[in-house]
C-alpha positions as CSV (number, residue, x, y, z in Angstrom):
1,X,48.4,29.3,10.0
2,X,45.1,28.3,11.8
3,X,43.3,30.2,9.2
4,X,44.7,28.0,6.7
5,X,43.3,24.9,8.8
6,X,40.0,26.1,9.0
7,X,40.0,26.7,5.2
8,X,41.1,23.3,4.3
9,X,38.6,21.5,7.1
10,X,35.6,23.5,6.6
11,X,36.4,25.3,3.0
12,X,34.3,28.8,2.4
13,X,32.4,28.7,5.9
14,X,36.1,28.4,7.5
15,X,36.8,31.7,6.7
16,X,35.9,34.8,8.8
17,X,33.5,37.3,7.1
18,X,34.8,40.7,5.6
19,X,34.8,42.6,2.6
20,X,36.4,40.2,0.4
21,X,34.9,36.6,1.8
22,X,31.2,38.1,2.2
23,X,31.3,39.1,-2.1
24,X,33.4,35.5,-2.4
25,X,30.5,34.0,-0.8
26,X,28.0,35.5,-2.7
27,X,29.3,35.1,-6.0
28,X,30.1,31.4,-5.2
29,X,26.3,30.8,-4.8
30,X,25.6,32.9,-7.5
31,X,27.3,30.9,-9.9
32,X,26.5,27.5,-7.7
33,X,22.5,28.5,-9.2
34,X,23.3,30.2,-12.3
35,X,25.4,26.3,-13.2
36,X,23.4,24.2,-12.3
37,X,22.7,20.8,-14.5
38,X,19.1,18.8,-13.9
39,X,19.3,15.0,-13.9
40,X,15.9,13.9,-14.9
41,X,14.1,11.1,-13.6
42,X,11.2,11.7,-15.5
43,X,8.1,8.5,-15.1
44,X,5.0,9.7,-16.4
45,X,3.0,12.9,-18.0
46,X,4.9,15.6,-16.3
47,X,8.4,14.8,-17.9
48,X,6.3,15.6,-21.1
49,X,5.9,18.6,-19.5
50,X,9.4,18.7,-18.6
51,X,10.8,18.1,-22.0
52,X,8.5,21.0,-23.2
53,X,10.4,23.2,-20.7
54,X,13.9,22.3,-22.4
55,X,12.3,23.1,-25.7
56,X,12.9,26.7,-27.6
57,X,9.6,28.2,-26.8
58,X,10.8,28.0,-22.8
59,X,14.5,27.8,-23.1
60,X,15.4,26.9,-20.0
61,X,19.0,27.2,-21.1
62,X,18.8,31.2,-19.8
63,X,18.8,29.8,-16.2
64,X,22.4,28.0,-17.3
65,X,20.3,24.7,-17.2
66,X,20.3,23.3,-20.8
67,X,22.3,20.4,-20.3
68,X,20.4,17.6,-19.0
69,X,22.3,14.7,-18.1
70,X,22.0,11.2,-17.8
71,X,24.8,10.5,-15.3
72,X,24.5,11.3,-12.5
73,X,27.9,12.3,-11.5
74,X,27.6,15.1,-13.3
75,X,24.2,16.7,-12.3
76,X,23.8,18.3,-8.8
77,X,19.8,18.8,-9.4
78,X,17.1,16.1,-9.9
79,X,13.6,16.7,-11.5
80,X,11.6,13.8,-10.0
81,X,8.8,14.3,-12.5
82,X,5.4,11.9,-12.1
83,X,4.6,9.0,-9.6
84,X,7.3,7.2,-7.9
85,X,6.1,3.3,-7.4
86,X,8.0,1.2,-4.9
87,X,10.1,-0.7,-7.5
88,X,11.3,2.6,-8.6
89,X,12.1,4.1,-5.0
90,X,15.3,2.0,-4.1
91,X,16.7,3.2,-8.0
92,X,15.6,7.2,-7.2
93,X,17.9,6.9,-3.8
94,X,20.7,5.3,-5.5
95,X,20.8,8.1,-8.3
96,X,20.3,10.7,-5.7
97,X,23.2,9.1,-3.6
98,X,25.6,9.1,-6.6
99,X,25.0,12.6,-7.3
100,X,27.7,15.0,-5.9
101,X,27.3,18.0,-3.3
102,X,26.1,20.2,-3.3
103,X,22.5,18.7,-5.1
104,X,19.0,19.9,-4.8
105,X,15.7,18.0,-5.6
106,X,12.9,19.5,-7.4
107,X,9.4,17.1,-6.6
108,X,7.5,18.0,-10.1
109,X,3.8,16.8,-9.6
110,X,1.2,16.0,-7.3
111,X,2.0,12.2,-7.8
112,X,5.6,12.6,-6.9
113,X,4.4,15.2,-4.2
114,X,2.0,13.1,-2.3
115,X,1.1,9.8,-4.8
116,X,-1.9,11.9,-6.4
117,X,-4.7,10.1,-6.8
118,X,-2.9,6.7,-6.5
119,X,-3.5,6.1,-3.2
120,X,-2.2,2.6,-3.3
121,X,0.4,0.1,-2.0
122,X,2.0,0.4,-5.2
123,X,2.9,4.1,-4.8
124,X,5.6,5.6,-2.7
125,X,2.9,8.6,-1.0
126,X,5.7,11.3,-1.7
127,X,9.1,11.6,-3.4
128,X,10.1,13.1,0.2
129,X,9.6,9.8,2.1
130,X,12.9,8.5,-0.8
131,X,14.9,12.0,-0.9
132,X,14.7,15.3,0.6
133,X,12.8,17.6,-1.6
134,X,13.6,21.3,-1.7
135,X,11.5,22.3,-4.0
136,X,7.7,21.5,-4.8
137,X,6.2,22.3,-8.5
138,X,2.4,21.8,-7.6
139,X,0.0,20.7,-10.7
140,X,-1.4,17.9,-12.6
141,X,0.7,18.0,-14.2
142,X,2.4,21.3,-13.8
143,X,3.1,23.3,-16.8
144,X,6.5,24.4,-17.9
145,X,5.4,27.9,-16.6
146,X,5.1,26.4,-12.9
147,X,8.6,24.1,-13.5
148,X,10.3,27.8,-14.2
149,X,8.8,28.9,-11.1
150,X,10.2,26.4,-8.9
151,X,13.6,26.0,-10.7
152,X,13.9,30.4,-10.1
153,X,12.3,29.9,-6.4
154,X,15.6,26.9,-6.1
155,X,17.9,29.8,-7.7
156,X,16.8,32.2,-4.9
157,X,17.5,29.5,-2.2
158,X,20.5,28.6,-3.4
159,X,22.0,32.2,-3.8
160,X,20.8,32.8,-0.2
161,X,22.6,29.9,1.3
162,X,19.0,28.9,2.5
163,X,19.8,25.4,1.9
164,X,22.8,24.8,2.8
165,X,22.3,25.7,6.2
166,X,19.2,23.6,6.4
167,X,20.8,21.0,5.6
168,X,23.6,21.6,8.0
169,X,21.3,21.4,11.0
170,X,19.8,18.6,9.9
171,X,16.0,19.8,9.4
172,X,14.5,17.8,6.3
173,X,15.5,15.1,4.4
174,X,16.1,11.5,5.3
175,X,18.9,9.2,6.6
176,X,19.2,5.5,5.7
177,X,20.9,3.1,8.4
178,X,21.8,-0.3,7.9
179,X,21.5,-2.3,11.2
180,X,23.3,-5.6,11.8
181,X,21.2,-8.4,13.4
182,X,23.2,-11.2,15.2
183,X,23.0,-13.6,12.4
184,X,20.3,-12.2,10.3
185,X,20.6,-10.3,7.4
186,X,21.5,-6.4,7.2
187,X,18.0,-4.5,7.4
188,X,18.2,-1.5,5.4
189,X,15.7,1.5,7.4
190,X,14.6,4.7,6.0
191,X,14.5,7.3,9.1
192,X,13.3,11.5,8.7
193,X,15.9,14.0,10.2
């Protein structure tokens, strides 16, 4: 009966390891990477670049990938592709919010890697400052070749549970609080892990 608790309060990770949970386990994140469905928030040249990789001289429907979709609710990874500007940042962290778990962030660019060469006030300096990235597709802007890469290097982390258990101890990523003043207005802070 207790193992039945732990499955229900902690599902996969409640039950012990053996021959049958270890292959459950695996095959679980197996098909976790092999299913997974980008939402794009594409803003400037890469999601050109991005679009190419959904085309049929890429395909990246061989990675189980093809289906792009607009709501969020139904994709678990997010292509930030170009420069994020701070009128954009609180809508990137309310799509990211409204995705379900598990969901993984790919940071396509330099611009949404570090702001690029728009080192202005304008320009959130890094997608990772709004989300917490997991993979980085480096390039200005990065080909389809290099999007590939970092959607297989995501497959690898995902079928070796890499991530999840990052993300269980809380290294990476940020929190958002909202603190009540005594008569002021919620402020809404953006804190790393």
């Amino acid at each position: 009966m207790a193992l039945i608790k732990d499955v229900q309060q902690h599902g996969i990770e409640g039950l012990d390891h053996n021959v049958l949970t270890a292959p459950l386990e695996k095959l679980v994140n197996w098909s976790r990477a092999r299913s997974s469905w980008p939402a794009t928030f594409g803003l400037a040249c890469c999601a050109i670049e991005m679009m190419a990789t959904g085309g049929s001289h890429y395909d990246i429907a061989r990675l189980g990938m093809e289906v792009f979709r607009a709501s969020p609710r139904q994709a678990d990874v997010m292509i930030v592709a170009g420069r994020v500007s701070q009128k954009m940042a609180p809508v990137l962290r309310q799509i990211y919010d409204q995705m379900a778990e598990p969901k993984w962030v790919i940071s396509m660019g330099v611009c949404a890697s570090s702001g690029g060469m728009f080192n202005n006030y304008a320009i959130v300096q890094g997608v990772d400052q709004i989300v917490p990235v997991d993979v980085y597709a480096p390039g200005c802007p990065p080909g389809p070749e290099t999007l590939l890469h970092a959607i297989n290097t995501l497959h690898e982390m995902i079928e070796n549970g890499e991530l999840m258990q990052r993300r269980s101890s809380g290294a990476g990523g940020i929190t958002i609080e909202q603190l009540d003043g005594q008569g002021q207005p919620e402020l809404l802070t953006i804190s790393r892990r």
